[in-house]
N, C-alpha and C positions, 0 to 999 in steps of 0.2 A: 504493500500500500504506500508507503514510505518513499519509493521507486517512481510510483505512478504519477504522486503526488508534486516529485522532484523535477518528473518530466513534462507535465504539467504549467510547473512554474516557466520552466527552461522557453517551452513554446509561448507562453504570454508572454515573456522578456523577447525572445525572438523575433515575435510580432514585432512588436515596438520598434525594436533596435532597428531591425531595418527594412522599416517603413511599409508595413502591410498593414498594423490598425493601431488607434490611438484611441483613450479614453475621450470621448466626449468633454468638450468646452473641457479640458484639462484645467487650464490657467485660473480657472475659475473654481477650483479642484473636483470638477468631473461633474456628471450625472448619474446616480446609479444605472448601472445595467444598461447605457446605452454607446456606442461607439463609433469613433469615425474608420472609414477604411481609405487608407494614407494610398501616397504615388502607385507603389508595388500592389497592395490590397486591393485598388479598385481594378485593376488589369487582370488578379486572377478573379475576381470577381465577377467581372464580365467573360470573361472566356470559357468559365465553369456554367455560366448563364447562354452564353452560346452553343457548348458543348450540348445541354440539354435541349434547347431552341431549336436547334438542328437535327435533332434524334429523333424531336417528338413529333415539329410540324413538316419540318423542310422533308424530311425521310416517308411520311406519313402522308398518300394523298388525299385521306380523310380525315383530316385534320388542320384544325385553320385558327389564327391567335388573334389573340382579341385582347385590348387595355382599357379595362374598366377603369371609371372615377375610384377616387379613397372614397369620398361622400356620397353617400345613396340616400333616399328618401327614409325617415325614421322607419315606414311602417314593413321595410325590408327585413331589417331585424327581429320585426315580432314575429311573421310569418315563416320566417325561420328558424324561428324558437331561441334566439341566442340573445330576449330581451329575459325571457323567463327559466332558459338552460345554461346558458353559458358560464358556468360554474365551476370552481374550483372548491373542494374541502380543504377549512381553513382551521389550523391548530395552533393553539399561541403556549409556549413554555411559560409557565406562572412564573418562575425564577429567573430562566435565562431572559425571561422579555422577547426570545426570538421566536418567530412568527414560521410556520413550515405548513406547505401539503400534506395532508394526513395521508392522501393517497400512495405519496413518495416516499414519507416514510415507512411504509408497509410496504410497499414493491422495493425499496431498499434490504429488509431486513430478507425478503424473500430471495434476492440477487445471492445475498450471504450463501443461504442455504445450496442455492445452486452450485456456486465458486468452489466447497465445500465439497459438492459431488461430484466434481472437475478434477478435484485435489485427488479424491482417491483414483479416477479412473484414469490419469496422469500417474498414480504411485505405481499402480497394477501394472500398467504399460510398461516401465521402464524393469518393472520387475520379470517381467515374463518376455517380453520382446516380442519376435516375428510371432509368436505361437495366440497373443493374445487376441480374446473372441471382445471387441467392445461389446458387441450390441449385447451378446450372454452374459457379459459382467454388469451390464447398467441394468439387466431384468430380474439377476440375481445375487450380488452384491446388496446384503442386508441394510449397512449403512446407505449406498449409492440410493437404492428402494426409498428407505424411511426418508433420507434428505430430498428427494425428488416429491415424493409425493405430501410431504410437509409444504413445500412450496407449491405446489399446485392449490391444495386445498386453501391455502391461506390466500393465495388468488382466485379463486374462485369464489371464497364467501368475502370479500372484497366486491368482486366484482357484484355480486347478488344486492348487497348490500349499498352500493352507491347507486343499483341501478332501480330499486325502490325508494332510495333517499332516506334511509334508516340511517341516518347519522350518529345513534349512539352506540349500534353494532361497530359501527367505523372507530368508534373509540375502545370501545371493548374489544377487538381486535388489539389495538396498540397497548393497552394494559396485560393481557392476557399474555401478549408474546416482552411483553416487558421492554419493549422501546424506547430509548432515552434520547433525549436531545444531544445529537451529535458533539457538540460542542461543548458541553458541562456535565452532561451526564443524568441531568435531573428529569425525572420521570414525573413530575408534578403537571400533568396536563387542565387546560382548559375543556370545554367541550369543542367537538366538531361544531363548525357553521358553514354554510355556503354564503361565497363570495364573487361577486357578476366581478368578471374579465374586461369589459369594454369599455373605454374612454369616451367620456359625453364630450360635443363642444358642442357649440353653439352656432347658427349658421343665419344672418342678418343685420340691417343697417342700425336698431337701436334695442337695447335688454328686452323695451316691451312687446318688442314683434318679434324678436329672433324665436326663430323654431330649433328645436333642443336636436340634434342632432348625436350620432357617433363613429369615432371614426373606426373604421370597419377593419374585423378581428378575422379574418381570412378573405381569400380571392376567389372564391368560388359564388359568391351570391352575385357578382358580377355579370359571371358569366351566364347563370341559371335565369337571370330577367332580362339575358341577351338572348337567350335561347333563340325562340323564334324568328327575330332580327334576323340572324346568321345564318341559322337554317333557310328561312326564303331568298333574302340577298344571294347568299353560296348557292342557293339550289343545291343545298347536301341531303344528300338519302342516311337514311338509318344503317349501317351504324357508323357515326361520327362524333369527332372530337372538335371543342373545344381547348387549347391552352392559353393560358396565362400567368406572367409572372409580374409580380409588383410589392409594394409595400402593406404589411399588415401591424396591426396595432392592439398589444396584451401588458391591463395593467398584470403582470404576473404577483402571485402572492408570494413566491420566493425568485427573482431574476439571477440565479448563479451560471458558476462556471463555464465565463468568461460569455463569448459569445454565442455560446449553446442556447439559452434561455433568455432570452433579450425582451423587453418592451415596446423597442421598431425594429422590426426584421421582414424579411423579403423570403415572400413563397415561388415554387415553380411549380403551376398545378393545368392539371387537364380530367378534364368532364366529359366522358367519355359516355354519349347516350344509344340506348340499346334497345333493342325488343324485349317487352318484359317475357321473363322466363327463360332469356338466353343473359342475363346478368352474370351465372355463374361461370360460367362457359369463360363470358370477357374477364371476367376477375382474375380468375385463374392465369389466362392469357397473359394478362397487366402484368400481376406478380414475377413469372418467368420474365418477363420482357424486362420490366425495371430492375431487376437483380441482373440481368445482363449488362445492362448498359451500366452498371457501376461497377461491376466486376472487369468491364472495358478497359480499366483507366490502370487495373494492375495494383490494387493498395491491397491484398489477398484476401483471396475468399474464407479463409479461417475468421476474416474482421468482419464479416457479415453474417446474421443468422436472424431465421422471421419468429415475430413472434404472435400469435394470436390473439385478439381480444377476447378477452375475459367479459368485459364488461362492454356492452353496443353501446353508440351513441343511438338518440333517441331513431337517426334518419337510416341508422344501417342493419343491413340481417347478414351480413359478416363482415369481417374488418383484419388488417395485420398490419405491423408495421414488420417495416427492415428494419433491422438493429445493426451498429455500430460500434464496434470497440474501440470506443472513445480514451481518452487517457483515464479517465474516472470510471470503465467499466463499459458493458454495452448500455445502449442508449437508443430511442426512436430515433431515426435520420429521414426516414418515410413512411408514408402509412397510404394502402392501396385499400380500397371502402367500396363497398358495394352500397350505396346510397339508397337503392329503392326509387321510388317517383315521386319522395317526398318533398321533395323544395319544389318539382313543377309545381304539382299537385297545393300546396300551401301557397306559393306566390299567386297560383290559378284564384286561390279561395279567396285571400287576402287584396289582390288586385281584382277579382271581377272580371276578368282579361282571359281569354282561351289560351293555354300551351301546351299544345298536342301537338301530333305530327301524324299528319296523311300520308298513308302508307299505300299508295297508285298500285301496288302490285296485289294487295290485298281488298284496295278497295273500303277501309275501315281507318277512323282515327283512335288513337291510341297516347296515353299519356308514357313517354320512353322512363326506362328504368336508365342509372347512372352508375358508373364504376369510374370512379375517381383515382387518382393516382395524385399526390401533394408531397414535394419533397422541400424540406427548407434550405433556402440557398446559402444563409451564415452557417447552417451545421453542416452541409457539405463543405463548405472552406473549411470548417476548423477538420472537418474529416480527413480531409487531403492536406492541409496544412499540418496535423500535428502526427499524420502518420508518414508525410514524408522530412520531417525535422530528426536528423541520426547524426548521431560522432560516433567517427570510423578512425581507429586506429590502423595507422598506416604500416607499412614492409618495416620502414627506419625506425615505427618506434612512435614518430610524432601523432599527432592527432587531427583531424577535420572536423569541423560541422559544415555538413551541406544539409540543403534543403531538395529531397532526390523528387521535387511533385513532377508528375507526368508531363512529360513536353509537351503534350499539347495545349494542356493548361498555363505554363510556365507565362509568366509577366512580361521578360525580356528571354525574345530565343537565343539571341547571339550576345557577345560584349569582344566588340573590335580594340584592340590594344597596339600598337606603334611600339616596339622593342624598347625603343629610346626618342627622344621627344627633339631629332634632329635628322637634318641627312634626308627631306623629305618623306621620311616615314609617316610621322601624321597626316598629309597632305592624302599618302596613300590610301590610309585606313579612312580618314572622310571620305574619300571617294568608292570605300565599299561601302561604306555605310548607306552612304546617298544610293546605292544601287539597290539593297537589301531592304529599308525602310520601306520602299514599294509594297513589299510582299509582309516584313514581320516586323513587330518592334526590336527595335536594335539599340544599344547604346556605346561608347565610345569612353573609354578608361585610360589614362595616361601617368595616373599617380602609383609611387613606389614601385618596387620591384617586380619582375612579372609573376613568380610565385606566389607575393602577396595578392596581388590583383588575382590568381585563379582562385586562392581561397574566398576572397569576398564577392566574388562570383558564385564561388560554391556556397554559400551564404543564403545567399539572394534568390536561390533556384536558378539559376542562368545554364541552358543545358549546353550552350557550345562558347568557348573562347576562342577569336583569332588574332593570332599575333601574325604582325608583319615587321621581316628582319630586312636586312642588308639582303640578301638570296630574294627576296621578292620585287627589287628592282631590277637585278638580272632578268629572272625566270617567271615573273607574275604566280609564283604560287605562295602560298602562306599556311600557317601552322594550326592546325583546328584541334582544340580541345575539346573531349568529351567528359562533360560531367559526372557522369556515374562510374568510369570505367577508368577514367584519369588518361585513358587510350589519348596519344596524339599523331598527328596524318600528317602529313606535306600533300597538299591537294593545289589544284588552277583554283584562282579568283573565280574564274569563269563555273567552277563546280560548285561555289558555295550554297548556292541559292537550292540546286535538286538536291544536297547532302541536309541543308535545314527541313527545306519542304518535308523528305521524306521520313524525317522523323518528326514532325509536330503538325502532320498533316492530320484534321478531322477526320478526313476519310480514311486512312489508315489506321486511328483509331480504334473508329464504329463501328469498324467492318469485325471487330474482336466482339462484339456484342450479336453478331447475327448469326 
């Protein structure tokens, strides 16, 4: 824990140091829980947001994007249930004064149990080797049993229990398995309450007329009172998607570690509408597809694993997220939802407005079912950010930090360096740059020695260095580093541009995903 903790720290210093996020209004010492994404930050930001962009519409000829307003009409919320659902269970430490999800606290203590049954079926393996039966050890391994099934059950009457609203079960849970406030250790709890997620503001020229507004805690109601819009304009048949990605807004009861849980964060989501009764069919589908396209980018499939909801929201009849082994453990990264026809269906009621879809081959309208797929794009950075942040001890002994994120992703593909800062060599290297900047972001480095410069290259995520020496005004060729492999070439100027492309081309990618 202690390890995880450290590594943890290492990536929020990391960030910072060089320039992927900064705490919010710092100088002013911050904002909770909310952050800026600096020079480096906004570039894998948007590339991670392209990556997906490109997967889900450009790949997809059923499928077409759409950028809703933040601001919708108040009565979007109630027909969506998120004036009267949108709820968090809230538990305050009598002692400590600190405030936590009761829910988290209970899927925390459950995590425990599981870690627990990892440990042994981790001892068993090393103990017996090639000859070991996992799946025979996890069905009959007494310990592995009882710790499996301890967690289950304690998920499960969680889930039962929040999803009638029995909030003193909620509590009684956390007495029973004896739960302490992480931080002091005091088990002196308040009661469970529910606590509404969404930010009011206000939308008008003076207090007495402004209409009470909020600003909107996901991107998908956007899309749902676009429905029909899209549908007729696209002339799209059944079954089709909407995507969109944009800004959402959660006062969170606990906003921690770091950029994982934030208060303004940015979804990547698609509404995917369906014939009802073939919902399950596309759920299914979604799930394999979105597990693909993240296993794409190379951060190992060991860091992924799905996990099933326990508890439905009020709009779904099944639901999973992708989990993520984040530094603090696995964690939601996505959640693929079979939604039902609830939000047409309630927008329908609520608006007085038909949203169905004419089905010409059948001859009948039909209100479409929905299978969503929602992944959030700050937890994918810190996914890719803190699983590519490594120190690599070298052959001689010394040590690296690089930043290994997937080239395609990568902020700056190249960083052109001039041997020495005379002799026309700079001149050179600006004139590949000016060639290169067409195609990728590029930058230009001329301080300290060139060893240095590759390690704050390796730093930064930068997948290639080129130096240009004395030999590249003879011969036009120059010295290309490769970040991961430390591997260096002597290639033509004239080659640099298919040696980048071919490594941090999308398409080369995506094509790992199909």
């Amino acid at each position: 824990m202690a390890k995880q903790e450290d590594l943890f720290k290492n990536v929020v210093s990391h960030a910072k140091e060089y320039g992927y996020i900064f705490p919010s209004s710092e100088i002013y010492d911050g904002l909770s829980a909310v952050y800026d994404y600096a020079q480096n930050g906004v570039e894998l930001k948007k590339n991670i947001r392209e990556y997906w962009w490109k997967s889900m519409v450009q790949m997809h000829e059923n499928i077409v994007g759409l950028d809703a307003a933040i601001l919708m009409h108040p009565t979007t919320w109630k027909a969506s249930g998120h004036v009267d659902a949108f709820n968090d269970p809230l538990i305050d430490n009598k002692d400590s004064k600190k405030r936590y999800r009761a829910d988290v606290l209970i899927e925390d203590y459950a995590e425990k149990l599981n870690l627990k049954a990892k440990k042994e079926i981790e001892k068993a393996k090393a103990r017996f080797g090639d000859t070991f039966n996992e799946q025979e050890f996890i069905t009959t391994n007494t310990r592995v049993v009882e710790y499996l099934a301890k967690e289950r059950e304690i998920l499960e009457r969680m889930g039962r229990s929040l999803g009638t609203g029995d909030l003193e079960d909620v509590k009684a849970i956390i007495e029973e398995l004896e739960i302490a406030d992480p931080e002091t250790g005091s088990r002196n709890w308040t009661e469970v309450r529910q606590f509404n997620l969404m930010f009011g503001t206000k939308l008008g020229a003076s207090a007495d007329t402004a209409m009470d507004l909020y600003l909107r805690p996901e991107t998908a109601q956007g899309i749902f009172v676009n429905f029909l819009n899209v549908q007729k304009s696209g002339r799209m048949k059944i079954p089709f998607g909407i995507a969109q990605t944009g800004k959402a807004f959660r006062n969170e009861i606990v906003a921690r570690q770091f950029i994982f849980r934030m208060r303004e964060f940015e979804q990547m989501e698609m509404q995917f509408f369906v014939k009802p009764g073939e919902e399950m069919k596309w759920y299914e589908y979604w799930k394999t597809t979105r597990l693909n396209w993240h296993l794409s980018l190379g951060l190992g499939r060991e860091n992924y694993r799905f996990h099933d909801h326990e508890k439905l929201a009020h709009y779904a009849n099944a639901a999973a997220d992708i989990e993520f082994n984040f530094p603090f453990g696995f964690k939601e990264l996505e959640g693929i939802h079979s939604r039902t026809d609830f939000d047409l269906k309630a927008h329908e009621q609520f608006s007085g407005r038909k949203l169905q879809y004419f089905d010409t081959e059948e001859n009948v309208n039909y209100t479409p079912y929905v299978v969503e797929t929602s992944v959030g794009l700050d937890r994918m950075f810190l996914a890719v950010f803190s699983t590519s942040l490594k120190e690599e001890t070298l052959e001689d002994g010394s040590t690296r930090t690089v930043l290994q994120l997937p080239s395609v992703l990568a902020p700056t593909k190249a960083a052109v360096f001039p041997l020495v800062k005379k002799d026309g060599l700079p001149e050179i290297a600006h004139s590949i740059i000016d060639e290169l900047k067409w195609d990728f972001n590029v930058t230009y480095d001329e301080k300290d020695a060139v060893g240095r410069r590759y390690r704050r290259q390796d730093a930064l995520g930068t997948p290639f260095c080129i130096t240009v020496d004395h030999q590249t005004i003879e011969d036009q060729t120059v010295t290309i580093r490769h970040r991961d492999s430390m591997k260096q070439d002597r290639v033509k100027i004239s080659e640099l541009k298919n040696i980048i492309e071919n490594e941090v081309s999308i398409k080369n990618w995506l094509q790992k995903s199909v």
